[in-house]
C-alpha positions as CSV (number, residue, x, y, z in Angstrom):
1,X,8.6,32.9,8.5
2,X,6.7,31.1,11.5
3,X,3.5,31.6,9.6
4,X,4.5,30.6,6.1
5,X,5.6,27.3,8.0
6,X,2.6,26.7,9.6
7,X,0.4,27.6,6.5
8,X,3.3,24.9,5.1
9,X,2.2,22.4,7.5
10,X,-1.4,23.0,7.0
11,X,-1.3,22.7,3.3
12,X,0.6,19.1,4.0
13,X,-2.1,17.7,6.5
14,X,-5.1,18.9,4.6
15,X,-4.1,18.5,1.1
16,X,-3.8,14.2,1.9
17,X,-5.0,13.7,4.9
18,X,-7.5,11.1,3.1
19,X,-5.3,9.3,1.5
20,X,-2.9,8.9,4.2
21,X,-5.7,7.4,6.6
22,X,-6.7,5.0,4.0
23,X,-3.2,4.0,4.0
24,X,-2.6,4.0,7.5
25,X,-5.9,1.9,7.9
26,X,-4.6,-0.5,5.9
27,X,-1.5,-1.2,7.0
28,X,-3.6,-1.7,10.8
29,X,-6.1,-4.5,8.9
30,X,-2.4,-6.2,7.8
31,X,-0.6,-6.3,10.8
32,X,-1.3,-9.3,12.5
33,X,-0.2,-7.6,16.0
34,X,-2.6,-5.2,16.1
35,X,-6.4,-5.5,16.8
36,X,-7.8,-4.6,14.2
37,X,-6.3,-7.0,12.0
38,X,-9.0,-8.5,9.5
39,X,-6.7,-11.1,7.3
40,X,-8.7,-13.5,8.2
41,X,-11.5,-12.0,6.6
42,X,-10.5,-9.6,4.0
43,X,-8.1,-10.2,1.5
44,X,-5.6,-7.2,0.5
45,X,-7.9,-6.2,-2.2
46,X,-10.7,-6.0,-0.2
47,X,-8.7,-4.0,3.2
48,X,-8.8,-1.1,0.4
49,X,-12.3,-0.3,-0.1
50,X,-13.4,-0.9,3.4
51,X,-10.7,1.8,4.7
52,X,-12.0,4.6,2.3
53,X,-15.5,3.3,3.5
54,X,-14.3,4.0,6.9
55,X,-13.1,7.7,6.3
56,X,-16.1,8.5,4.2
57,X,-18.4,7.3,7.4
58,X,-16.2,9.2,9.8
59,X,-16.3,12.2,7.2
60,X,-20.2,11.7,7.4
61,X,-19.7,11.9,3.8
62,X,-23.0,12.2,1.4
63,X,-21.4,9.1,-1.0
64,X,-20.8,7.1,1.8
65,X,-21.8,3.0,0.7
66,X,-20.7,-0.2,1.6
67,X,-18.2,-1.0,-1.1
68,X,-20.5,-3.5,-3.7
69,X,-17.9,-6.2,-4.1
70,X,-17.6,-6.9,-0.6
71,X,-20.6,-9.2,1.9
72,X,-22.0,-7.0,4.6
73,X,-21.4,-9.7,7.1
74,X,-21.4,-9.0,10.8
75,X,-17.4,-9.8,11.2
76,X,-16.9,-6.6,8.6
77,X,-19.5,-4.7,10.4
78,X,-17.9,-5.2,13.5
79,X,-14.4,-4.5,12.3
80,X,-15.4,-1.0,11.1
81,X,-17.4,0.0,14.2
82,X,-14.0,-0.9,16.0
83,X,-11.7,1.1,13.6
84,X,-14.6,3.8,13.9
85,X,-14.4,3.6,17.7
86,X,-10.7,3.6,18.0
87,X,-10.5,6.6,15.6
88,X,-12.7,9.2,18.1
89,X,-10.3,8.3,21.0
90,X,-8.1,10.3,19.0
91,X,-10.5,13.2,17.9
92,X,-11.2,16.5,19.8
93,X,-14.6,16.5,20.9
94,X,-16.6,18.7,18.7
95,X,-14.7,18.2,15.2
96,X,-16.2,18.6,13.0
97,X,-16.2,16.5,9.4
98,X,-13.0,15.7,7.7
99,X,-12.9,17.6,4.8
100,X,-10.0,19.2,3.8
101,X,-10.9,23.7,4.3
102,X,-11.9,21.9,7.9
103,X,-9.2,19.9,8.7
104,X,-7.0,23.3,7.2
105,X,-8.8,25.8,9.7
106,X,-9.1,23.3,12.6
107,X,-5.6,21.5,12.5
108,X,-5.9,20.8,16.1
109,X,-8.8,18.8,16.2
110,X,-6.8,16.7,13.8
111,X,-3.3,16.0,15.2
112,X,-3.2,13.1,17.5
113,X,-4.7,10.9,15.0
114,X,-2.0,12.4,12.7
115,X,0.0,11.9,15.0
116,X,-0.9,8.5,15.5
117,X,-0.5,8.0,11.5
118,X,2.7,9.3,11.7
119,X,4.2,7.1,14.0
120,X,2.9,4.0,12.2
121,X,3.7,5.4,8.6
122,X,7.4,6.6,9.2
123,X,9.3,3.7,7.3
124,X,8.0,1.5,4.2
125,X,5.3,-0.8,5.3
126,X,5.1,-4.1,4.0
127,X,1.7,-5.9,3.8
128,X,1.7,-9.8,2.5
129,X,-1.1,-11.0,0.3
130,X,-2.9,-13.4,2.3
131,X,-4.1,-15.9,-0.6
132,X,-2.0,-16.7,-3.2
133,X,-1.8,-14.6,-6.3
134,X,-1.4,-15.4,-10.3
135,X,0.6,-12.3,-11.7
136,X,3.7,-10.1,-10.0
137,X,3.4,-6.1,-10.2
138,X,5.8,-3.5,-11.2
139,X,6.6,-3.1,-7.8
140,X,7.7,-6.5,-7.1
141,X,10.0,-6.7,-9.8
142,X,11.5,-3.0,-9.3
143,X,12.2,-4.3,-5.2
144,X,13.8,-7.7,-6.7
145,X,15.9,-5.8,-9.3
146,X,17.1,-3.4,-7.0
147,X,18.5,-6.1,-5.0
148,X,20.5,-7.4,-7.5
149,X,23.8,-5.2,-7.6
150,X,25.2,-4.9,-11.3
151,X,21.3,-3.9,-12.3
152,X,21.3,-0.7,-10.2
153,X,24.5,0.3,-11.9
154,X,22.6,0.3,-15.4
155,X,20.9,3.7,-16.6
156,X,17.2,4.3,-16.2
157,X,16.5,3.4,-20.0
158,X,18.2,-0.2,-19.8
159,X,16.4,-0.5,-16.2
160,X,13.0,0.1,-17.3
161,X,13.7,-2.4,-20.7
162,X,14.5,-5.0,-17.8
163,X,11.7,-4.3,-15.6
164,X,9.4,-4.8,-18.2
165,X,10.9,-7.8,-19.6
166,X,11.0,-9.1,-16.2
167,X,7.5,-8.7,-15.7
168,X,6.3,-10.1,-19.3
169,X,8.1,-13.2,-18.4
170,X,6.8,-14.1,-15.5
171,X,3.2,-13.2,-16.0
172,X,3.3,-15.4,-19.5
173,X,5.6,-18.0,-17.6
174,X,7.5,-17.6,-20.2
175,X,12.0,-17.7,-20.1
176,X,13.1,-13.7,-20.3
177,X,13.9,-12.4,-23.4
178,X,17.4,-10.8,-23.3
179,X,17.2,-7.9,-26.0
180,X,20.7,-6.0,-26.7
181,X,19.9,-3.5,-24.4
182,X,20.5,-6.1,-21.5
183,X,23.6,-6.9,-22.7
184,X,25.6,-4.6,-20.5
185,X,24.7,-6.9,-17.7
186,X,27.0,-9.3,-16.6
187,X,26.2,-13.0,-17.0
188,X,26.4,-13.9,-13.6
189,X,24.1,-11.0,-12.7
190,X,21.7,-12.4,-15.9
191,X,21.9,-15.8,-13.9
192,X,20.4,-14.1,-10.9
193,X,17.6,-12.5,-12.6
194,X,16.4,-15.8,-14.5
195,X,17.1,-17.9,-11.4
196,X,14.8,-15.0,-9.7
197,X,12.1,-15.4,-12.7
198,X,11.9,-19.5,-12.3
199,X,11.5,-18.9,-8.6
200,X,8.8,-16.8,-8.9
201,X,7.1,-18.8,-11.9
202,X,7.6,-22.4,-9.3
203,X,5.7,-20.4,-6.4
204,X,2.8,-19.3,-8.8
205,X,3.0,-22.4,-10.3
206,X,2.1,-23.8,-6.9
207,X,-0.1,-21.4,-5.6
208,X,2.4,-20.2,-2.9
209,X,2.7,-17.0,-4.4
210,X,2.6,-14.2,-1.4
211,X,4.6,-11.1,-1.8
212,X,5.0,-8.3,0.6
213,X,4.2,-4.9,-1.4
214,X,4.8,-1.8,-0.1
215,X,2.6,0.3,0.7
């Protein structure tokens, strides 16, 4: 049984231990606490290609290249040398590249800094758009729906009608379009979700638009 867990947690670490740097390094770049926040010179966009940059230099990874839609500019440069630097403080001297049959058969080499990701990573992580944007996403509305009591009582069907409707509407800047599968709603819970809508549409309207998304 001991075995079968470990080969458990082996398979776990290995099988996304990419993507869960790459997320991990971008929540860092957001947090406006931590050194190697970069909002002042990367938007949210751009925080995403410049972490997978980052793991595929530590990898030493043969495709490694400076994403093409961001400058090479010396702040960037500097800002993944630091993450670079920071990142073998927490290596085992000697590991070897991160690819996943090595991070399987040399797990040890590999735990602080999953250690390190797991302590940052263990609740939702919010990240806020640093310029102001011109559409919502389906995550947005699904938070904002959520939060609205008399919607989370409707079944998945009527919920995913809404949450599409939701998002059409804004995004067009258009009023919603209440089709007969939202009628079960109530009308003071349609109230909230149009007052929601016109909120939303005022900020983009303004360019004041920045939502946390979760990531």
């Amino acid at each position: 049984m001991e075995k079968q867990y470990e080969t458990l947690i082996r398979e776990h670490i290995s099988s996304d231990y990419e993507s869960r740097t790459c997320r991990y390094l971008l929540v860092i770049f957001s947090k406006p606490d931590h050194e190697l926040f970069s909002g002042n010179i990367l938007t949210v966009a751009q925080r995403k290609p410049i972490a997978r940059y980052v793991f595929q230099k530590k990898a030493n990874s043969g495709d490694c290249k400076w994403p093409s839609s961001i400058d090479k500019n010396d702040e960037i440069k500097s800002l993944v040398e630091r993450t670079l630097a920071i990142w073998s403080k927490l290596d085992v001297i000697g590991a070897k590249p991160l690819t996943v049959p090595n991070v399987y058969e040399r797990l040890h080499h590999y735990l602080k800094w999953t250690h390190e990701i797991q302590q940052e990573m263990s609740e939702k992580q919010f990240i806020e758009e640093n310029v102001p944007q011109q559409t919502i996403t389906p995550g947005y509305v699904y938070r904002n729906l959520k939060a609205i009591n008399g919607v989370t009582k409707v079944n998945l069907k009527t919920f995913n009608s809404l949450k599409e409707a939701v998002l059409v509407a804004i995004n067009s800047n258009k009023p919603l379009h209440v089709s007969n599968k939202m009628k079960c709603l109530s009308s003071d819970d349609l109230g909230k979700i149009k007052t929601s809508i016109a909120a939303t549409q005022m900020e983009i309207h303004d360019k004041t638009f920045k939502p946390l998304e979760v990531y």
